[in-house]
TORBA-681356 format. One record per residue (C-alpha): residue in three letters; residue number from 1; x, y, z. Coordinates in nm, 2 decimals, always signed. Last residue first. Example, Ala and Ser with C-alpha at 12.3 -4.5 7.8 and 13.67 -1.06 7.14 Angstrom:
TORBA-681356
   residu   num        u        v        w
      SER     2    +1.37    -0.11    +0.71
      ALA     1    +1.23    -0.45    +0.78
//
This chain:
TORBA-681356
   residu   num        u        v        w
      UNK   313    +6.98    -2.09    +4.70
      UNK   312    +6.66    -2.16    +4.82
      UNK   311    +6.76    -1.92    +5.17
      UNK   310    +6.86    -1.65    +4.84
      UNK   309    +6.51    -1.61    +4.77
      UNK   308    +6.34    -1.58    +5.10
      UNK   307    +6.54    -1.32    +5.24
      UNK   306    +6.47    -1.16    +4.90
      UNK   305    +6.08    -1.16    +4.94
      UNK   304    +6.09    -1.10    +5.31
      UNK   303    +6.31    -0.75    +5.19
      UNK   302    +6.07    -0.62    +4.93
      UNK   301    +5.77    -0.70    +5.16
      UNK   300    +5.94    -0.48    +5.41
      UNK   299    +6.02    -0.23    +5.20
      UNK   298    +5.69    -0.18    +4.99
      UNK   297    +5.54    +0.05    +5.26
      UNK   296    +5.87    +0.28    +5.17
      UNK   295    +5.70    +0.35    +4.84
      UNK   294    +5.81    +0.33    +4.52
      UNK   293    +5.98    +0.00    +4.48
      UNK   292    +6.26    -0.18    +4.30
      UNK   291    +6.58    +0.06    +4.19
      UNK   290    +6.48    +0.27    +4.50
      UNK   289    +6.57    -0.02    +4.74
      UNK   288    +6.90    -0.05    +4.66
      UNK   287    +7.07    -0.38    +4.70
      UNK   286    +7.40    -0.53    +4.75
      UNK   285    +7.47    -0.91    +4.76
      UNK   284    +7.70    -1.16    +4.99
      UNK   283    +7.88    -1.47    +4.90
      UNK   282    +8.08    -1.43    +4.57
      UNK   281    +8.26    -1.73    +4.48
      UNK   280    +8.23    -1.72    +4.12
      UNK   279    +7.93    -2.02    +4.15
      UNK   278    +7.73    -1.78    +4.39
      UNK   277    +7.81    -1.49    +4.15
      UNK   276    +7.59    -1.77    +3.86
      UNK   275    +7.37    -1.85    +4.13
      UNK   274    +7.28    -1.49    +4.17
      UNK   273    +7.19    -1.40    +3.79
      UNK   272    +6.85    -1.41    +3.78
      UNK   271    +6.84    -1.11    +4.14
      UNK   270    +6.80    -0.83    +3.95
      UNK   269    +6.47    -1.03    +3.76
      UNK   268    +6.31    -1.15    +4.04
      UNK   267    +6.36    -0.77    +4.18
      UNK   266    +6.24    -0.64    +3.86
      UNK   265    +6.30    -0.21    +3.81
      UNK   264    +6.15    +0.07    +3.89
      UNK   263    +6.01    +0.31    +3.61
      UNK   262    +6.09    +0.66    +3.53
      UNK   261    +6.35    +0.70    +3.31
      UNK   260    +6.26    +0.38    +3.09
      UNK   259    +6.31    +0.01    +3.04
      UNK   258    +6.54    -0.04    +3.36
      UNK   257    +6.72    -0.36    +3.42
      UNK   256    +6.87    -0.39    +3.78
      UNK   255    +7.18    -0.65    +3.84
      UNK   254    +7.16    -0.72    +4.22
      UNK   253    +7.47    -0.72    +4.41
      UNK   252    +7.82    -0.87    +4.48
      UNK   251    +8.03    -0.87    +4.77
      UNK   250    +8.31    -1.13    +4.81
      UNK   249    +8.42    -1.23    +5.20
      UNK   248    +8.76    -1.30    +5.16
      UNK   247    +8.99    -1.62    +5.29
      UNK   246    +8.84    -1.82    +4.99
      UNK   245    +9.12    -1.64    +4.80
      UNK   244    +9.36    -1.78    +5.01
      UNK   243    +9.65    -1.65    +5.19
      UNK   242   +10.01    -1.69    +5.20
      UNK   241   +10.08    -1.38    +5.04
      UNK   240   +10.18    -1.51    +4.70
      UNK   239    +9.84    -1.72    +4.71
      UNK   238    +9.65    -1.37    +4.82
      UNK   237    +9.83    -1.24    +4.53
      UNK   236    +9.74    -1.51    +4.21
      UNK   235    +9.37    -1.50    +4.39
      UNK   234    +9.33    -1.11    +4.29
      UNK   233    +9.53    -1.16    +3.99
      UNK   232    +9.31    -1.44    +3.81
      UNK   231    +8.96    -1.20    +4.03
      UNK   230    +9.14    -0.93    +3.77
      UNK   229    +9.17    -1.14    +3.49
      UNK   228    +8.82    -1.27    +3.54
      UNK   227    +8.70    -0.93    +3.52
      UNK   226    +8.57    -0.71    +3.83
      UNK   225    +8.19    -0.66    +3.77
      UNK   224    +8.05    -0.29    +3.88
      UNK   223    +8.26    -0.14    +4.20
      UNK   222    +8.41    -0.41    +4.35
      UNK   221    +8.36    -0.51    +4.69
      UNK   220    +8.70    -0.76    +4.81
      UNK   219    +8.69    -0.89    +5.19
      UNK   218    +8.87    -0.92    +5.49
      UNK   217    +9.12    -0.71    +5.36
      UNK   216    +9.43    -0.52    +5.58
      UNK   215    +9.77    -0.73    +5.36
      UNK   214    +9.64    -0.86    +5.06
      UNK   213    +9.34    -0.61    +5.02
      UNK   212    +9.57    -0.35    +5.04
      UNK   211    +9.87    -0.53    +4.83
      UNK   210    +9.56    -0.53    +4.55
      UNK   209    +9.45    -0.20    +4.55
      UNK   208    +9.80    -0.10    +4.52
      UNK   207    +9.84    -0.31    +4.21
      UNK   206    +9.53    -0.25    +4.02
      UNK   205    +9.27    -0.45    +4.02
      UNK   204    +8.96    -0.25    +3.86
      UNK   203    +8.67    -0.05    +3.93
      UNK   202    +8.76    -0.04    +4.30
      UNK   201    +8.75    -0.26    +4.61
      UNK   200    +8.85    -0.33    +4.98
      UNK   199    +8.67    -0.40    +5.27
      UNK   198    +8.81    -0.46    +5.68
      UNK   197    +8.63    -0.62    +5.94
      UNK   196    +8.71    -0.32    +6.24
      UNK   195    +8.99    -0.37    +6.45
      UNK   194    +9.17    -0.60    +6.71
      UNK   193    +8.94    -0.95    +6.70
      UNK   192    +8.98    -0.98    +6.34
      UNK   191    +8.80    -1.26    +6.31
      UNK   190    +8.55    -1.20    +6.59
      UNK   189    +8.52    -0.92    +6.52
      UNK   188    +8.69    -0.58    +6.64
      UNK   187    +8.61    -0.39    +6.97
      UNK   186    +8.79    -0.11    +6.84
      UNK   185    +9.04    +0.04    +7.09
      UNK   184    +8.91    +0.33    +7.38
      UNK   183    +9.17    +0.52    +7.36
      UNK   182    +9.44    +0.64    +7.17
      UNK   181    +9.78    +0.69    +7.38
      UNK   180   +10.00    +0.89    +7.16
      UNK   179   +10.39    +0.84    +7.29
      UNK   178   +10.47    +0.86    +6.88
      UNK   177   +10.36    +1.07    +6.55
      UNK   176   +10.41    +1.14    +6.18
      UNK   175   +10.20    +1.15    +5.93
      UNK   174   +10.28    +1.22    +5.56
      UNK   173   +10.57    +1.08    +5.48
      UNK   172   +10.63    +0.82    +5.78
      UNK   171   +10.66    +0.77    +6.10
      UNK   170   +10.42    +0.60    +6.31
      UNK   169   +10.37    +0.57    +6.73
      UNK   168   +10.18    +0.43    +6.96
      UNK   167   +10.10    +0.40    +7.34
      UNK   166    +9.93    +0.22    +7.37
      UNK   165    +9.95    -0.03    +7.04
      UNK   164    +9.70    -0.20    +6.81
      UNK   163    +9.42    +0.03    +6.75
      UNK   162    +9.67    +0.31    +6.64
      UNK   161    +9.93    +0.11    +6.49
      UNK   160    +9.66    -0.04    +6.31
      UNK   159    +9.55    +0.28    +6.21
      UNK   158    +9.90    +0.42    +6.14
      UNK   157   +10.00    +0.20    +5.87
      UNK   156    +9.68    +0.19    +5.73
      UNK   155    +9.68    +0.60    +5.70
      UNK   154   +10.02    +0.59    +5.53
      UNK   153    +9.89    +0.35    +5.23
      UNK   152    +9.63    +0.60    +5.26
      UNK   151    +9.80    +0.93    +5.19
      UNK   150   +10.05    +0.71    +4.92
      UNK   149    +9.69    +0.66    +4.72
      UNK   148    +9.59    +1.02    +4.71
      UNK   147    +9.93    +1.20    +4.63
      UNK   146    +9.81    +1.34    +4.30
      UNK   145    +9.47    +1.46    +4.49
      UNK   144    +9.69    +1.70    +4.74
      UNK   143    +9.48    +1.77    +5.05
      UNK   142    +9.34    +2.11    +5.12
      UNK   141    +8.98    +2.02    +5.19
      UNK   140    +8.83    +2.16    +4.88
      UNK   139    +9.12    +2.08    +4.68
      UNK   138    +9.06    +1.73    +4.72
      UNK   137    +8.64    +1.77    +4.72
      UNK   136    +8.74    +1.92    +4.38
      UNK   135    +8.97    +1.65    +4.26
      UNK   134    +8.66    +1.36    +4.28
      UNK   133    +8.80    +1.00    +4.24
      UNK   132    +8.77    +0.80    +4.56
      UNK   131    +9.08    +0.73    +4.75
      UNK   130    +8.92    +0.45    +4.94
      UNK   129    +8.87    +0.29    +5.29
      UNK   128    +8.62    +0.05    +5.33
      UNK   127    +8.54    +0.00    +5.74
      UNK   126    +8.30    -0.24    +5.86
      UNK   125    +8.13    -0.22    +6.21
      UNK   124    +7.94    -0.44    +6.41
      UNK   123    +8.18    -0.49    +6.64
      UNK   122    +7.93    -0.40    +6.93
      UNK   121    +7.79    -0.10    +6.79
      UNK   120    +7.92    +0.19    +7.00
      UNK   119    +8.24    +0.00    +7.05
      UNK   118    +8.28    -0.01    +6.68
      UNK   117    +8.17    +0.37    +6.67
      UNK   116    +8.40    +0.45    +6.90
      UNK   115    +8.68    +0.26    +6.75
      UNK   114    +8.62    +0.47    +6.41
      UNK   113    +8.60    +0.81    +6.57
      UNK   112    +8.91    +0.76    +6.76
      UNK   111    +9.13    +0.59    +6.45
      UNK   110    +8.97    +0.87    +6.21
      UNK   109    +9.11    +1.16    +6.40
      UNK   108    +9.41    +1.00    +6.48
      UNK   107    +9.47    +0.92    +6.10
      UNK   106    +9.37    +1.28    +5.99
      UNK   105    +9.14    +1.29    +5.73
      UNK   104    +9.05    +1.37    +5.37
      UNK   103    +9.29    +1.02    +5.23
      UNK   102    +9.04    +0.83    +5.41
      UNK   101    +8.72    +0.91    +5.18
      UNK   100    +8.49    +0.61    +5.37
      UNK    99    +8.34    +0.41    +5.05
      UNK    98    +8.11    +0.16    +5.21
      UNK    97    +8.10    +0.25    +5.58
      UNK    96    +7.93    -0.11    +5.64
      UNK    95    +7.70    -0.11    +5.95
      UNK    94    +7.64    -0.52    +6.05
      UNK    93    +7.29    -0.60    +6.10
      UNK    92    +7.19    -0.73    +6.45
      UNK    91    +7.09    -0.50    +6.70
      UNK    90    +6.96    -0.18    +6.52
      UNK    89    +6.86    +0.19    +6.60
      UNK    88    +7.19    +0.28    +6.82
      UNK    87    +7.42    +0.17    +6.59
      UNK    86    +7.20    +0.34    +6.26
      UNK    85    +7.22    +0.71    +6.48
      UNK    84    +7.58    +0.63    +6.51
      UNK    83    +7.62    +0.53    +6.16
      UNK    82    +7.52    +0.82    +6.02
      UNK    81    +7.75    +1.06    +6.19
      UNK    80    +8.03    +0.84    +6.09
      UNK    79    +7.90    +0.86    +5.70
      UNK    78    +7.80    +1.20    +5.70
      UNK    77    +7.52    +1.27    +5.44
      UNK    76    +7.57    +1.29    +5.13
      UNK    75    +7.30    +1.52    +4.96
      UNK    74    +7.35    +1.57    +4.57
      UNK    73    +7.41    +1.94    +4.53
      UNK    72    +7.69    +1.87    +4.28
      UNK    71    +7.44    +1.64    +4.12
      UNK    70    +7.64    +1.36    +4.03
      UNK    69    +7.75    +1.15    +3.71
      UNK    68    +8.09    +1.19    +3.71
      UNK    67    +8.23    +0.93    +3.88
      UNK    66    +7.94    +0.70    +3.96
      UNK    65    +7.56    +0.68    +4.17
      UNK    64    +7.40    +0.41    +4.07
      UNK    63    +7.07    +0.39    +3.85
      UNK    62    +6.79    +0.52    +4.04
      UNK    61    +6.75    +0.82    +3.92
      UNK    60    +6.68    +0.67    +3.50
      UNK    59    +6.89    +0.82    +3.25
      UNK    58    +7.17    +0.88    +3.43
      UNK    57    +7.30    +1.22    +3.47
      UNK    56    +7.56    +1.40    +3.26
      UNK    55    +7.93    +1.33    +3.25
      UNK    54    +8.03    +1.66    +3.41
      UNK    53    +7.83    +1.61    +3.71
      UNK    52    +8.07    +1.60    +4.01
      UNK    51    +8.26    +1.83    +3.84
      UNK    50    +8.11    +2.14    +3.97
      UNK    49    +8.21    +2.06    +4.30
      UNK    48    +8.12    +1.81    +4.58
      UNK    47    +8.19    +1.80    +4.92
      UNK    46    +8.23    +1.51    +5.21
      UNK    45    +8.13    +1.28    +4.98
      UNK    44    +8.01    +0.91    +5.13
      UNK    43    +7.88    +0.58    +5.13
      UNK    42    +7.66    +0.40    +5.36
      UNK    41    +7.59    +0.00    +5.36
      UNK    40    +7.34    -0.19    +5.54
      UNK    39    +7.40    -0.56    +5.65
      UNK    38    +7.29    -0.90    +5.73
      UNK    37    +6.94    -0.88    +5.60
      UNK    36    +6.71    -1.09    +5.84
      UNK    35    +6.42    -0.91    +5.85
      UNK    34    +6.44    -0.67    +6.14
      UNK    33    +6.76    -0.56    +6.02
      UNK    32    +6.66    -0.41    +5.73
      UNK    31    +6.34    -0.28    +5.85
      UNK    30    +6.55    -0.12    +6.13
      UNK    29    +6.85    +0.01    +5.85
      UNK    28    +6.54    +0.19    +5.65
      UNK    27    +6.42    +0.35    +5.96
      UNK    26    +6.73    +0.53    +5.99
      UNK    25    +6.77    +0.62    +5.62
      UNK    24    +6.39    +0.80    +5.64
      UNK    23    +6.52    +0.99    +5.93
      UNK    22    +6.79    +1.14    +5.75
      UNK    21    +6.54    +1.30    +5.47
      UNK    20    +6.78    +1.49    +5.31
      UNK    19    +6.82    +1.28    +5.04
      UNK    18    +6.39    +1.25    +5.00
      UNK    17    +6.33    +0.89    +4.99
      UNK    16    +6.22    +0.67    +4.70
      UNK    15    +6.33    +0.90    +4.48
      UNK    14    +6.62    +0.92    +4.54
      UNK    13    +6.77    +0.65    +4.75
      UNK    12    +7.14    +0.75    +4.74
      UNK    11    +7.23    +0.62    +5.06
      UNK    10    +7.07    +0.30    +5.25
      UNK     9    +7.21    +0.08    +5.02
      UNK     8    +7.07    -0.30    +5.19
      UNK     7    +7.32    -0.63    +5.20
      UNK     6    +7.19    -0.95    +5.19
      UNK     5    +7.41    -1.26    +5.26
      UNK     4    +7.41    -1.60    +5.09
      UNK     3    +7.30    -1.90    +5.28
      UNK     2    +7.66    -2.10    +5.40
      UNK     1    +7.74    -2.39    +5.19
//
């Protein structure tokens, strides 16, 4: 068995790090990939309204961000933007675009900025696409929310067309194109070899999440713990498909306890429940540094320690 993986969060970090401090994200990725953690994750909104927050906010900051638990003036920072800055900082971690809105973009758009920044990073980059769950930042951008999940069917289609062909073309509801020559191509893996690696997930299995990971994913990241009737129908698919379960890279993540809205929670403790994922099948593990330490002086430490954890593993 292969050492478990170590993924770091490098949005939503308050209050560990100012959101706006961009700087602060960028030297989180280096200490990151300077010891040993395979990957950093960013997520995304491109704009939030006044719904972003109509749940209430957690108790303690450094839970997770959610649907409907935001600050509408919450700073997201942009993902591709991001990512350059992260490329050009690191050598070795992979740069996961952990929940990239696709449904707000054009296709072509998103096909060039995506293969630059592979090429820019030397196929280190992984792309999850999702519909995400926010009307406002729908109608903010023009886009129809009902038709969300058709939108990026469409967009899959015409990505891979996109990175595959020259020139290329796609036809469809939404999008509609051909004799478009999209240069340069992504770099890819070396599993995938002609695009990005590929993530999927969601808060639950439902079936169009499911033919995307059967047909595009390299690997499912839920959001929270998927049930055993939904990993049941994940496998039950892939089989269907001609693929195996084993096939994806699963992404799990550190379980922080908090006893109070101000206090930081155990990393020894977050991390109890690893062999238990390991056993499920789940190979590599999210973490946010602001649910376990103060002060970015504590990074470093914070990230031996868990390198050092899962190599006993």
């Amino acid at each position: 068995m292969t050492t478990p993986r170590l993924l770091m969060i490098l949005t939503e970090n308050e209050p560990l790090i100012e959101l706006d401090d961009l700087d602060a994200m960028v030297e989180m990725a280096r200490t990151a990939d300077a010891e040993g953690f395979d990957a950093v994750m960013l997520s995304e909104h491109l704009a939030l309204g006044p719904a972003a927050g109509a749940l209430g906010r957690p108790t303690n900051p450094r839970e997770y961000a959610a649907p409907g638990n935001q600050d509408p003036a919450m700073g997201w920072p942009s993902q591709i933007v991001m990512a350059s800055a992260i490329a050009a900082a690191t050598e070795q971690v992979r740069i996961v675009l952990g929940a990239i809105i696709a449904p707000l973009r054009h296709p072509v758009a998103m096909a060039k900025e995506l293969a630059t920044l592979d090429r820019l990073s030397h196929g280190r980059l992984v792309v999850q696409p999702t519909v995400s769950w926010h009307r406002e930042e729908y109608d903010a951008l023009g886009v129809d929310f009902t038709k969300r999940g058709r939108i990026l069917d469409e967009q899959l289609g015409a990505l891979m067309a996109l990175w595959n062909e020259t020139p290329a073309e796609f036809h469809g509801e939404f999008f509609d194109f051909a004799d478009v020559y999209s240069v340069p191509k992504p770099m890819g893996s070396r599993r995938t070899r002609t695009r990005p690696t590929m993530w999927f997930g969601g808060q639950a299995m439902h079936d169009p999440l499911l033919r995307r990971i059967v047909r595009y994913g390299d690997a499912f990241h839920p959001f929270g713990t998927p049930t055993a009737a939904d990993l049941a129908k994940l496998a039950d698919g892939m089989a269907a498909a001609g693929r195996h379960i084993d096939e994806l890279e699963k992404v799990g993540g550190t379980r922080a306890r908090f006893t109070g809205a101000d206090d930081v929670a155990d990393i020894d403790d977050a991390m109890s429940d690893f062999p238990q994922q390991i056993e499920a099948g789940y190979t590599t593990f999210c973490m946010k540094p602001a649910q376990h330490i103060n002060s970015m002086d504590e990074l470093p430490g914070l990230c031996r320690h868990m390198v050092d954890h899962v190599a006993t593993l």
